[in-house]
Structure formats: C-alpha cells, structure tokens
C-alpha positions in Angstrom: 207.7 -16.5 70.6 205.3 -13.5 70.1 205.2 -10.2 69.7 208.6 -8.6 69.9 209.2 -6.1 72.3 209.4 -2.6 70.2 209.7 1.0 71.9 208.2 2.8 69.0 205.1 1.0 69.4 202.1 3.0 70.2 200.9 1.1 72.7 203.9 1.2 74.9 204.2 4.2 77.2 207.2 5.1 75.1 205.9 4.3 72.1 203.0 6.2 72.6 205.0 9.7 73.4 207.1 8.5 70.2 203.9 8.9 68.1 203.6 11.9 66.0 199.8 12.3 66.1 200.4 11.8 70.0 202.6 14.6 69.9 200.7 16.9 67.9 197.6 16.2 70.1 199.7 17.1 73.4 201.0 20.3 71.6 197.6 21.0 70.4 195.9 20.9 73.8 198.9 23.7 75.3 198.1 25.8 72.8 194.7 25.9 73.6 194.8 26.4 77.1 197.6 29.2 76.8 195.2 31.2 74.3 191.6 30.2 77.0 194.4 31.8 79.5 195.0 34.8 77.3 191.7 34.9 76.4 190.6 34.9 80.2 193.2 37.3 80.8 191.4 40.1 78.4 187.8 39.3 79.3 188.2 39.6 83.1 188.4 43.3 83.0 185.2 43.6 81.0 183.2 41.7 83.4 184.7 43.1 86.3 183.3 46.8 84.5 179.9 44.9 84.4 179.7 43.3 87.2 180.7 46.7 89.2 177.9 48.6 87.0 175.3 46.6 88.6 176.8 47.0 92.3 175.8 49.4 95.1 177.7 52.2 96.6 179.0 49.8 99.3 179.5 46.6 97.7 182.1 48.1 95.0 184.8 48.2 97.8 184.0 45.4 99.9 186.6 43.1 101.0 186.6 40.0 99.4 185.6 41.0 96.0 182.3 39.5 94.8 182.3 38.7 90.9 178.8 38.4 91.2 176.3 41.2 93.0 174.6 40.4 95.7 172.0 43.4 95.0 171.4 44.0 91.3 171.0 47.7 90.6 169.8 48.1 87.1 168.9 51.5 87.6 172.7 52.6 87.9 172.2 52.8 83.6 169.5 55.3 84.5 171.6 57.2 86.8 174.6 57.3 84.3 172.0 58.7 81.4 170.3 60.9 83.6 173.5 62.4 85.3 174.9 64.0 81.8 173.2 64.3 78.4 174.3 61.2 76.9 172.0 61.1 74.3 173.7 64.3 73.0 177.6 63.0 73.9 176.7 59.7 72.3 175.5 61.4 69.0 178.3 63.9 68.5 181.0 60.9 69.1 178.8 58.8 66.5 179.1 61.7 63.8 182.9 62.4 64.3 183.8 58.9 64.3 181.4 57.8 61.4 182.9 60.9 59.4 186.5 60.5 60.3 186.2 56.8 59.4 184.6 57.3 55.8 187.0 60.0 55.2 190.1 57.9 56.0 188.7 55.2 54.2 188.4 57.6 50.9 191.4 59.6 51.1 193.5 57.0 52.0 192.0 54.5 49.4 193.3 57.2 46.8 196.6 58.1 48.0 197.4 54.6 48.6 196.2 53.8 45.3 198.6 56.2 43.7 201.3 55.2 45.8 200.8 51.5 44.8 200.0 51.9 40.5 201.0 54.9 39.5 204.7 55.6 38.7 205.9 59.0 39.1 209.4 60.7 39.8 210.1 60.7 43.2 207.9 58.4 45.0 209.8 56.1 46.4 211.0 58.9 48.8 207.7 60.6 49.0 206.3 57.3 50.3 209.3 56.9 52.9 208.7 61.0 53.9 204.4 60.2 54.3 205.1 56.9 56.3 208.1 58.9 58.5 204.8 61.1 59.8 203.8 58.1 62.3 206.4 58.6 64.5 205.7 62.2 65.0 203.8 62.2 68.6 200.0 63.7 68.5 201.2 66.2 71.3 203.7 67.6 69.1 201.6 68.7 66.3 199.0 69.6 69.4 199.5 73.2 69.5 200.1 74.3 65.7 196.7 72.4 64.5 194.9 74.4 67.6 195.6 77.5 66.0 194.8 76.2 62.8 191.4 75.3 63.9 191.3 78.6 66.0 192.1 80.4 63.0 189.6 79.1 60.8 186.9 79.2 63.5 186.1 75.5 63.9 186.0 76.0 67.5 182.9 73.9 69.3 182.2 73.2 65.7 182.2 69.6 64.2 185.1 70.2 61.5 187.0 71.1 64.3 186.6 67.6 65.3 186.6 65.8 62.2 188.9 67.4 59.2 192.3 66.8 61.3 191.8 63.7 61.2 190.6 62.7 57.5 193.7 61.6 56.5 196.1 58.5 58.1 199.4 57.7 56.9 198.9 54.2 58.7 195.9 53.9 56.6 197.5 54.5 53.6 201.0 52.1 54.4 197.8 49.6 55.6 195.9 50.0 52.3 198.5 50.2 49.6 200.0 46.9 51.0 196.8 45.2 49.9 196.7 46.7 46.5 200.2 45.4 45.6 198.7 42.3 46.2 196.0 42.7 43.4 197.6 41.0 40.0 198.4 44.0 38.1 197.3 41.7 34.7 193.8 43.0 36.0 194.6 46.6 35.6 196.3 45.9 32.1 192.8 44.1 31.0 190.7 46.8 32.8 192.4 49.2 30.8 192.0 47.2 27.2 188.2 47.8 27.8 188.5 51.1 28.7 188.3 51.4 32.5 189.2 54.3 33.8 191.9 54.6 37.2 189.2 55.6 39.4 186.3 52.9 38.4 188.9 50.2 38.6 190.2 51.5 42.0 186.1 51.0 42.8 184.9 48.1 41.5 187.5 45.9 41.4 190.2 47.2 43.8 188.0 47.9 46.9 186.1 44.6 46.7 189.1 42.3 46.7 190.5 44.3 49.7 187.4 44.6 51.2 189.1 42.9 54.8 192.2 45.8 54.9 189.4 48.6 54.3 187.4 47.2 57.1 190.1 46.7 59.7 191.3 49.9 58.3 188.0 51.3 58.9 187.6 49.8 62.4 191.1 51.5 63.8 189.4 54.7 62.5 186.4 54.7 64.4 188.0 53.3 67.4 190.8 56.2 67.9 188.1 58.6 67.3 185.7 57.0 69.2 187.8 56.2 72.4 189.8 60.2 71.6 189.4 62.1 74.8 192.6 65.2 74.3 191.9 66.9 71.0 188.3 67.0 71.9 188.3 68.6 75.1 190.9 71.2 73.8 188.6 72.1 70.8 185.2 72.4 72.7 183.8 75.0 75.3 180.1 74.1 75.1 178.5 71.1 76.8 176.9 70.1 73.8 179.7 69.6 71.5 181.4 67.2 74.5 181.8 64.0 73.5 181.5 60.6 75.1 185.0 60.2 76.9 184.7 63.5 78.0 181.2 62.8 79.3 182.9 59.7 81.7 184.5 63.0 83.5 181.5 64.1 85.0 181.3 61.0 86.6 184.4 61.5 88.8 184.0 63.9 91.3 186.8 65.2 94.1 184.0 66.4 96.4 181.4 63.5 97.0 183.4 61.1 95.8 183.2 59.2 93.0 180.1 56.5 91.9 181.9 53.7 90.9 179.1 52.1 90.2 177.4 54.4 87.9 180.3 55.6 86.5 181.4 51.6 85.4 177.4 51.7 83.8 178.2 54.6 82.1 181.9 53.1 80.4 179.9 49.7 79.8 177.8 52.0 77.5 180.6 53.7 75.8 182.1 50.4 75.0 179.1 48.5 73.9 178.8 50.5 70.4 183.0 49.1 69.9 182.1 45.6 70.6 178.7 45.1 68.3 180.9 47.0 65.7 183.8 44.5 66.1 181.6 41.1 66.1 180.2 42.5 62.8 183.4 43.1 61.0 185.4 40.6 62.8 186.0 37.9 60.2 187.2 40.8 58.0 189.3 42.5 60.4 191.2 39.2 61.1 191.2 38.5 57.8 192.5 42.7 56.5 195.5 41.7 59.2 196.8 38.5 58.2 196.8 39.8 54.4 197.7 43.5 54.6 201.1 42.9 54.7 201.7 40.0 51.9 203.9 42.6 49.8 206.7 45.3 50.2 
C-alpha cells in the first residue's frame, strides 16, 4: 500500500523539525548570528573612531551621519603628532607599562608559587587577607601612596610610575590557579633529581602556564597602558606625561574641540593594544578558560 505515513520522518515538515541534526543546525545558526550581533555591537565604536579620524571639521557633526568620509583627511594623524609630543608620551607609557607588566609577571609568579606549593602555618588566611585587597578602591589608597612617592622623591620620575604597581593580587589569585593545576607528581620527580624550587617554578611551571602568564601579562599592560589618574597626580613636567594624558590636550573649552584630530590621535593610542592582543590572543583565550580549573 506504500510507504506508511510517519511524523518522525525527515522528510515530512514535522519530521524534519523532529530531527536532531535539524535541530542542532537551527540552534547552531542563532548562536552565530547572536555572537556576529555582539561582535558588531563592539566593533562599531572602533570604526566610528576611525571613520571620524579621517573627517573634516564640518563633516564630524553633520546630520545624517556618514560611516564613510566624503573627504579623506590623512593629515589629521599629522596634526594629532604635531599638536603634542607624542613621540615622547608614547615612549614613557611604553616603558611604564612594559615595566609594570614584567614586574607583575615576576612578583606575582613567585608569590603565587608560594601560595600554591609551599605549606606554611597560616596561609590559608594569608591567602584570603592578599585576595580581600581587590576590593579596596584605587581612590582609597590614592592619597597615602602620594605621600609615599612624595616622600621618597619619585615625583616626575619613572618609579613613581612604575613601583606601585609591581605587584597584583589579581595576578597572583590568576596565576596560582594555574599552578594547582600542574600534577604535583612533577615536582616530587623534579625534586628526586635535584631541582631546586626556583628552576622548577622556571622551566617547567611557567611553560605549562604559559596562556595565564600571558593573559595575565596583557591585563597588566592594558591598565597601565589605558591609566590616566595616578599619572597625572604624580607628574608636573610635560615630558613625563603619558599617552591618556596627552588625549587632554586635544580638548579644548576655548576653540572648541577637533574631533577629528583628537579621534586620530585615540586611534593611535589604541593601535599598540590591538597588535598586542592579535599576537597573544590564542593564549589569552586560552590563560581564561584554564585559569580557574582548581580552587
């Protein structure tokens, strides 16, 4: 009499929803338009910065919006170097954030290292006491570590800018959490052939968390890279300015401000950020999704 009618099969409409494959593939495609949404979502702001660094003074405003310039002016990234010495801004935040960021990485390679091997009386509430500093607000602490700095004399001097921040107790939660995860049979058989704590936290702890040291390593230079506060409270001199305080020049009460030059000049700032991140990305995703395997 032929084929029996069946509602589970695939090539009935109902069937077909019925399918698991089906129904993997539908879910499959809205996942991937909700993150190309996200994703759009987080990208239009960048190229609205771009496209606005390459506008004239009266198409930034103009009503509708263009995405695209109708007049490209490239020499708005001349204007922005030429206003302000950013050759000077842009190697002063280099050196703080490069230093902060191979500090953090040693100091808090060791203290998590303790905190993660070594057994000792007390450390259990040490830890809790060290990881309790992260909710203490920067602006709290603001005024004690000026006078600190004041009092040693690191004003408009580069440890002004960099010792404060050499150490991160979100570093060292980060870090530790990924040497928990190293079998501690490795240690035991380090030791047998006479390995000492410190060249087995080098060469065989830091490789195997190489991803939580580099998405360690990229919060570091980003917060000191993007700081703006403690540097402007620590230096007097124009050459000690960094580059977030350097976007200030760009804002003016009187003239008004270039929107155009000053959106060339944050499209520089950023640009250092991004190259960084597509270079470490695969390890920063990676340090993220593993860092917090064990308690």
């Amino acid at each position: 009499m032929g084929k029996s009618m069946n509602r589970t099969d695939p090539e009935l409409p109902g069937g077909l929803w019925n399918s698991k494959r089906f129904r993997k593939t539908v879910s499959n495609i809205l996942w991937y338009l909700v993150l190309v949404a996200l994703a759009l979502l987080v990208i239009l702001p960048f190229f609205w910065m771009i496209s606005t660094s390459l506008k004239g003074p009266q198409e930034v405003f103009s009503y509708p919006p263009t995405w695209i310039p109708r007049e490209w002016h490239f020499e708005n990234y001349l204007l922005a170097f030429d206003a302000a010495p950013f050759g000077r801004y842009f190697a002063n935040s280099f050196i703080v954030a490069s230093l902060v960021t191979l500090g953090q990485l040693i100091s808090c390679s060791l203290a998590a290292y303790a905190f993660a091997r070594m057994e000792f009386r007390g450390k259990s509430i040490l830890f809790t006491l060290f990881l309790s500093t992260t909710m203490i607000s920067t602006q709290v602490t603001l005024v004690p570590s000026y006078l600190i700095i004041q009092e040693l004399d690191w004003i408009d001097k580069y440890p002004g800018l960099i010792v404060p921040f050499l150490a991160s107790a979100f570093g060292v939660f980060m870090i530790r959490q990924a040497f928990m995860t190293v079998p501690k049979e490795l240690e035991d058989a380090a030791k047998l052939d006479g390995c000492s704590r410190l060249r087995f936290l080098w060469q065989i702890m830091v490789p195997l968390t190489r991803p939580t040291l580099a998405a360690q390593g990229l919060f570091a230079f980003m917060g000191n890279w993007n700081s703006y506060l403690w540097p402007l409270i620590v230096t007097n001199k124009q050459e000690m300015r960094t580059l977030q305080i350097g976007l200030r020049y760009f804002v003016s009460q009187e003239g008004g401000t270039q929107w155009g030059i000053y959106m060339a000049a944050a499209v520089l700032v950023t640009l250092p950020i991004v190259i960084i991140y597509f270079f470490v990305q695969k390890s920063f995703v990676e340090g993220m999704a593993t860092s917090g395997l064990k308690g």
